[in-house]
N, C-alpha and C positions, 0 to 999 in steps of 0.2 A: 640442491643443498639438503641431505636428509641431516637432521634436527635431533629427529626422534632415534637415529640408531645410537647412539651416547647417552641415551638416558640415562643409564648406572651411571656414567661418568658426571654426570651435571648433581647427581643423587650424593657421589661419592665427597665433590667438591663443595656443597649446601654442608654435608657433614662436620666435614674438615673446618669452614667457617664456624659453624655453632657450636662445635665441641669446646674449643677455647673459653669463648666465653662463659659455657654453661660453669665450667672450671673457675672462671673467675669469680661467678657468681655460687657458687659453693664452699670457694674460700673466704669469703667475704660475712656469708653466716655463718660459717663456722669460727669466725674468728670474731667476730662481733656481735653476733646473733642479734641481731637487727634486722638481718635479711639480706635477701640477694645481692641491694643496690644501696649503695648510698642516701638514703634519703636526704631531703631537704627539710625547711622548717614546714613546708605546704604537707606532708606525710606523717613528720615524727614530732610538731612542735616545736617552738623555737623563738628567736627572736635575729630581726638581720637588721647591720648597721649599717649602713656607706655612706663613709665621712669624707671627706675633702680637706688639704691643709693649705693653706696656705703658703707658709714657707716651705722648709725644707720636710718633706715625709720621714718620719722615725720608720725604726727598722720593726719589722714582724713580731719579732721576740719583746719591745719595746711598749707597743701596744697590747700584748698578751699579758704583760708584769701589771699595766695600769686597770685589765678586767680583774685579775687576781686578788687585786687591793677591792674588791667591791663585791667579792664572792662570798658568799655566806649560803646556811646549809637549805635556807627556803631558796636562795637563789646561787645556784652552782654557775658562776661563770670563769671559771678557771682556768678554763682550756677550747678556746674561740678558736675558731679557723678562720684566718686572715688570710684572706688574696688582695692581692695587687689589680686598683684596678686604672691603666695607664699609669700616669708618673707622680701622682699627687693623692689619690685616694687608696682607698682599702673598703674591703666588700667583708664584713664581720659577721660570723652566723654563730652564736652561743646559745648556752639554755634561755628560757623564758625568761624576761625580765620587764618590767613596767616603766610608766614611761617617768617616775621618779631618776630610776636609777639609771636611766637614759643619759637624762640633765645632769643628773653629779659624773657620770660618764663623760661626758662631750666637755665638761668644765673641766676636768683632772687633764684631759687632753692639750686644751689649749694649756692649761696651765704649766705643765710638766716641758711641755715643747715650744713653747712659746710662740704660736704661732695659731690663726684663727680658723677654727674650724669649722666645717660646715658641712649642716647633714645632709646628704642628697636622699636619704630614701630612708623608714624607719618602720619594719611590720615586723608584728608580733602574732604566732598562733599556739593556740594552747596542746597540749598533748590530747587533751580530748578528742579535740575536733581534727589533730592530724590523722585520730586512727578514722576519725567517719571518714576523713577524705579517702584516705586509703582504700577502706571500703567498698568506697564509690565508684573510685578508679579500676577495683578491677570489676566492680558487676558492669562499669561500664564496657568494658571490652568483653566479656563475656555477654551482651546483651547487643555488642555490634554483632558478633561472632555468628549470634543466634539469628538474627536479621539478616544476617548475607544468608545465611544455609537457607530461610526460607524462600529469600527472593527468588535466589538464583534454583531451588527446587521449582516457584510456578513460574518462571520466566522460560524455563527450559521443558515444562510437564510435556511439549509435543513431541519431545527427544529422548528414545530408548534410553531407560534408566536414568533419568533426571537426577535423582537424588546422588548421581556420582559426580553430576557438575560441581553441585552445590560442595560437597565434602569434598573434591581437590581446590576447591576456593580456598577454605578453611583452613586445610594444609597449610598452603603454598601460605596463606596470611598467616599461619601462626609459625614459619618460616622464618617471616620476617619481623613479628614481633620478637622470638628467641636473638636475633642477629643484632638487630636494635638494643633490647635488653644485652649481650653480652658485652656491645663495645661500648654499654654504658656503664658495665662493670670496670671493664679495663680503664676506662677512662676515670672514675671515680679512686680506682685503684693507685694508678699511675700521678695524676692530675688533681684527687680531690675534689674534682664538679659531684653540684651532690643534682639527685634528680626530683626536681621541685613540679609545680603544675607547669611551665610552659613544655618541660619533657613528657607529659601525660597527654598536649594538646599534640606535641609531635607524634606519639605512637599512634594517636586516633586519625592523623593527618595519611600517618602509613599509611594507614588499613586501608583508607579510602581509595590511595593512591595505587596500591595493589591489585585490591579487587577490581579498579577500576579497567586496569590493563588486562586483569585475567579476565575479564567478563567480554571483551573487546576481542579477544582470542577465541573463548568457547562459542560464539556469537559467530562468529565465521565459520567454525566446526559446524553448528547447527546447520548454519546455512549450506553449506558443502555435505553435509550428509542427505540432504536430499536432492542435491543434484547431481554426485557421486554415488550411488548406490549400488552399481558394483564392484568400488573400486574398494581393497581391503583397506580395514579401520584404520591402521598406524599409517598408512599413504594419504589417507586423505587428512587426518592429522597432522602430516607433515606441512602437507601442501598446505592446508589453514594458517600452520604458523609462519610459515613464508611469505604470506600473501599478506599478514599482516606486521611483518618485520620492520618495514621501513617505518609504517606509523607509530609503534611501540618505540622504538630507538628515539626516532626523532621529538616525538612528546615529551619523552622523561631529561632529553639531551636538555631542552630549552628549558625546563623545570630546574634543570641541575645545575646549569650555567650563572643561571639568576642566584640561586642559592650560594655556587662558589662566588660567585662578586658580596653578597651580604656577608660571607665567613670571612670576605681579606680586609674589604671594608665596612661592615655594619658597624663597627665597634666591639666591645668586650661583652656588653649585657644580653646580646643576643647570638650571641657565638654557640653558644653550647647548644642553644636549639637547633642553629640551621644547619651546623655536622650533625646531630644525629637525622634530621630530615633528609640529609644530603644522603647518608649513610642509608635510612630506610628506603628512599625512592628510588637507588639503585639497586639495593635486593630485591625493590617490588618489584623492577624491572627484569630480572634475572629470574625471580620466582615464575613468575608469569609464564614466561617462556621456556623455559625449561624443568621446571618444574610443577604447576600444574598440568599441562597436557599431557607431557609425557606417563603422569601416574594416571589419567584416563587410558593410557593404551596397555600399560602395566595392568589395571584394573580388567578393562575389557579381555585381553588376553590371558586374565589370571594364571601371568605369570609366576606367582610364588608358589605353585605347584611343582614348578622344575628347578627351583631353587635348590632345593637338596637330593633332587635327582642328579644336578650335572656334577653335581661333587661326588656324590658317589659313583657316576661313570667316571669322572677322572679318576678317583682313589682305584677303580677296578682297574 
């Protein structure tokens, strides 16, 4: 099974994934300048309600007319995004508001609909502290980023040119962070999911779950470069990733499995996490293997040297 002679191919298809999304998240601040993703109230501040009714659930537009009546200019809630959540409730994310106008909230409610309601769940964060999170969020990921590159440079220092393990980690992880971020564009595009902290615990869940496979990979490379040493790079490359195929597939399988049973049945509150988990752990799986190693032999062979040489032999 050579692996490695497709690399442009597995390079061309990572492309084709990512670009969509990169698109989506481009329209997305351009059209809202907010930024790439949809945030949540955990990122941009906010206030979320999920109320429960007892009788009959009024319609979306219904419950949007009753924030309206309570909007004013220190508190703009005029324009709530209500989802449905099951047959009885609604999941409410407007500007910031306190827990006053909560109470005359949830009262207008029952009032109007005559029927009694009941909070399931009521958090508020302020716009300040959505930007620290933000903040956070991404020195976190740049400060995992930063910790893989050095691990995987002293874990590998006894293997010709280390520092290239380390950097197609990086890659292949930041592969799959752009993959993850773009179908959480489309998704937020399409669907209105906004991306809150349990999506910030899913992209750091990736990372791990990536590296984990890609380390799993180069780790057999190491080992086979010293007991292969005169067999050429991209062969004993190949043979690593073959040798460790079945492990790879079959780890992320039983990962992904569990995941699909939580997305049919967990319920609605944790839906949005486990697709994009489900989502990330099978790029990590993909990245892994077909894209980190093969940019070690890409690298090794410093290939983009004939890059615009065989075009120009073609065009002669």
């Amino acid at each position: 099974m050579n692996i490695i002679k497709n690399r442009y191919l597995y390079f061309l298809i990572s492309l084709l994934i990512i670009v969509p999304g990169v698109v989506f998240m481009v329209l997305h601040w351009t059209s809202t300048r907010e930024g790439p993703l949809t945030l949540g109230i955990d990122f941009k501040g906010g206030s979320l309600l999920e109320v429960q009714f007892a009788g009959t659930r009024p319609s979306i537009s219904d419950v949007q007319a009753v924030y309206s009546q309570f909007s004013t200019s220190a508190q703009p809630l005029n324009d709530p995004i209500v989802l449905p959540l099951g047959t009885d409730s609604f999941s409410i994310r407007s500007k910031q508001m306190d827990d006053a106008t909560k109470g005359k909230l949830v009262a207008e409610l029952e009032s109007k609909f005559g029927s009694k309601v009941t909070v399931l769940n009521f958090s508020s964060v302020s716009a300040s502290i959505g930007a620290e999170v933000t903040a956070a969020a991404g020195g976190a990921i740049l400060a995992a980023a930063l910790a893989i590159l050095l691990y995987i440079w002293y874990a590998f220092r006894e293997v010709d040119h280390p520092i290239r393990y380390g950097t197609a980690a990086i890659i292949a992880m930041l592969h799959d962070v752009f993959v993850v971020l773009g179908v959480e564009a489309m998704l937020g595009y399409f669907l209105g999911w906004e991306a809150d902290a349990l999506f910030l615990t899913a992209v750091l869940t990736v990372i791990g779950f990536s590296v984990h496979d890609t380390i799993v990979v180069f780790d057999r490379i190491r080992e086979n470069a010293n007991i292969y040493r005169r067999v050429e790079y991209e062969k004993m490359v190949n043979h690593s990733i073959v040798q460790t195929l079945d492990r790879s597939i079959n780890t992320q399988l039983t990962v992904m499995f569990t995941l699909f049973a939580l997305a049919l049945f967990g319920g609605v509150t944790i839906r949005h996490f486990v697709i994009i988990l489900l989502v990330g752990i099978f790029s990590g799986t993909y990245s892994s293997i077909f894209n980190a190693s093969p940019i070690l032999v890409v690298w090794e062979n410093k290939e983009w040297k004939n890059w615009f040489k065989r075009k120009e032999a073609t065009t002669a």
